[in-house]
N, C-alpha and C positions, 0 to 999 in steps of 0.2 A: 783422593787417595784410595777411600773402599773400593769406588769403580776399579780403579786401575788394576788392586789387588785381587779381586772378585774373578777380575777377565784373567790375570795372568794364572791364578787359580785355578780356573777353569780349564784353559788351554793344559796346563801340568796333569788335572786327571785325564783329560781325554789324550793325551799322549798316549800311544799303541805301545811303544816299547817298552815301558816298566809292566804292563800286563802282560804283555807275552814274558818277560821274564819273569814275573811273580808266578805266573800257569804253570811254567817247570820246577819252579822250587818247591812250589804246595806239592807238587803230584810226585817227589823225592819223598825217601824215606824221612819220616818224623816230619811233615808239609807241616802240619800246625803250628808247627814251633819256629821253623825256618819260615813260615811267611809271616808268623809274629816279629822276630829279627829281622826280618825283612823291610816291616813296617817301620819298628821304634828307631832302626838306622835310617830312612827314610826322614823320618818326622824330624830328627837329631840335626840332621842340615838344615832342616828347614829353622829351625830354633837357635841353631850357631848363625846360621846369616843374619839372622832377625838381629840376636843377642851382638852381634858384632858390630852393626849400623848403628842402634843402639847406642854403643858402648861409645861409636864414635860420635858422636853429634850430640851426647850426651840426654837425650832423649826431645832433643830441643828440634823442630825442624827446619829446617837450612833456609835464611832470611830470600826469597827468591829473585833476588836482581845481585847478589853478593856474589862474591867470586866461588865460594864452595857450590852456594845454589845454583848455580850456570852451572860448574861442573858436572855438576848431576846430573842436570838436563842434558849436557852433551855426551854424559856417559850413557843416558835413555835412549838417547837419539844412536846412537853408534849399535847399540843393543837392538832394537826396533830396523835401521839397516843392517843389520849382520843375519837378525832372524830373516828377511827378506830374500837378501841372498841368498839365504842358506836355502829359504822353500823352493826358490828359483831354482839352486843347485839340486835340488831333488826331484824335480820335475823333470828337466833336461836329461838324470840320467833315464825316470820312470819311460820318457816318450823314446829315449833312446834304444832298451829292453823290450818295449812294444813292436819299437817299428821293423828289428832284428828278426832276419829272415830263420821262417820255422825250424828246429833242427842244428839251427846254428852255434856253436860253442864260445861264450863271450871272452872274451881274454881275460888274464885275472887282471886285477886292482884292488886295489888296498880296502879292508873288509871292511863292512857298514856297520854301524853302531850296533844294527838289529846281527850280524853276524857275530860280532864280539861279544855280543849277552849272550844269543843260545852257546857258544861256545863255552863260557864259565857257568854259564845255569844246569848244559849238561854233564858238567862234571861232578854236580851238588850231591848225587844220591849218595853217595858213602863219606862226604863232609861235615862239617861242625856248623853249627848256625852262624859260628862267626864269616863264613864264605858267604853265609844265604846276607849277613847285613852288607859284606862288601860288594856281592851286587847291586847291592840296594842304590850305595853310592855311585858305581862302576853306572846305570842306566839312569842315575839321576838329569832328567832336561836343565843342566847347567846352563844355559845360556837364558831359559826362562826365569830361572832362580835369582839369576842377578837383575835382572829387570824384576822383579819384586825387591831386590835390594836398593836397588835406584827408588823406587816408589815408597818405599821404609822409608827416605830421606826423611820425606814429608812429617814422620810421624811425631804426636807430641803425646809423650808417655807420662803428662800430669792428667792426663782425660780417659776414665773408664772406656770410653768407645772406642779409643786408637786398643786399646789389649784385646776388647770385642772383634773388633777387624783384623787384628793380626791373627787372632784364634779361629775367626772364622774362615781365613787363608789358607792355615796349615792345615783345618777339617776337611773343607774343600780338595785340597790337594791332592791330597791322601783320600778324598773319598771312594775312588772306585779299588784303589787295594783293600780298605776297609770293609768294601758292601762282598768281595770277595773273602776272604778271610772270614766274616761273617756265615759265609754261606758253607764254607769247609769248617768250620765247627762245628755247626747244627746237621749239615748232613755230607756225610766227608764223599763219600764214593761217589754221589749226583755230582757231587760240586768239582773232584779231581775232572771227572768225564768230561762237565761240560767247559770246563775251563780250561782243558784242553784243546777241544772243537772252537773253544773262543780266539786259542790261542794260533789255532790253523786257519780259520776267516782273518784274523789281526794282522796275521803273516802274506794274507794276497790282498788287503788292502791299508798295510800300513804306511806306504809311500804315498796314497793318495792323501791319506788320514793325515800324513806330517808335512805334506805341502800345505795343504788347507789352513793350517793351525800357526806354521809359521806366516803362511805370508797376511790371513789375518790380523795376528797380534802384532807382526813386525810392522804393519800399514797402520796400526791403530798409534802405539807406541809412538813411530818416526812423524808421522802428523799432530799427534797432542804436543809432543817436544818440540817441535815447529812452532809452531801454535804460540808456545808459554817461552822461548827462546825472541820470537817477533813480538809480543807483546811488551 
């Protein structure tokens, strides 16, 4: 279960599009406080899902050959092919864009994830913090989040180390908003600048970044569930 939770962890900070969208809230008026909002709405999912598995299974984790435990595994399994697809689907548009001759104007289609965040990120600068938390949710990698909730299954909350793992998930997660937010309170003007220039490299390489990461963890994910499904 740590492994599991460590990699999906993992994969959640290095996701490009909660940074690019945290880069335009910090750099709105009153950024320190709307990338604080930003965070504790952030962290808030990650402790309702937890707090919800939890609540179901009772803290007990699911006997693994029983009808709930297979459920999980095939809820894993579905979660791990859907991230797959989805990096597939992303790829196919990026090689699509590339291959489109110089000049050429693309038809429109339905806006990408990363275009619905700068859209509501740049609306922030004369908004309420409570906009900057509902981005937070609005850019949250849901589909990686429930693959840590399928991996919660496992968890047995009579053992100091299962609350150590789950804390070190949510730390993890949220670490690279953290190490930003950090850096815009110690020195706010360095940190708006370059977390802007981070947020303009993010923005021409974040479709490579998010194929990479789904079809990673979806390959890891749909083969462990294989794996514990066969056995």
């Amino acid at each position: 279960m740590v492994l599991d939770l460590m990699l999906i962890a993992l994969a959640i900070t290095l996701d490009p599009l909660p940074l690019m969208g945290f880069a335009l809230v910090v750099s709105s008026a009153r950024g320190v406080w709307k990338g604080l909002a930003f965070i504790l709405a952030w962290l808030a999912c990650f402790v309702a899902v937890i707090a919800a598995v939890l609540l179901l299974t009772g803290g007990e984790p699911l006997p693994p050959r029983s009808p709930p435990g297979v459920a999980g595994l095939v809820a894993k399994l579905a979660i791990g092919i859907g991230l797959v697809f989805y990096g597939l689907h992303r790829r196919r548009l990026m090689r699509r864009a590339d291959g489109a001759p110089a000049g050429a104007v693309a038809p429109p289609g339905p806006a990408t994830p990363e275009e619905r965040a700068d859209e509501v990120a740049k609306g922030l600068d004369e908004s309420s913090v409570w906009a900057a938390a509902g981005l937070a949710v609005l850019v949250q990698p849901w589909g990686m989040v429930a693959a840590g909730a399928t991996t919660v299954l496992e968890a047995n909350a009579s053992q100091p180390s299962t609350f150590a793992a789950l804390f070190g998930f949510c730390l993890l997660a949220t670490a690279s908003l953290l190490a930003a937010e950090l850096y815009l309170v110690f020195a706010p003007e360095m940190a708006q600048a370059r977390l802007l220039r981070l947020r303009g490299w993010l923005k021409g390489h974040a479709q490579q970044a998010i194929v990479v990461i789904c079809l990673v963890l979806g390959l890891y994910l749909t083969g462990k569930s294989l794996y514990q499904l066969s056995g």
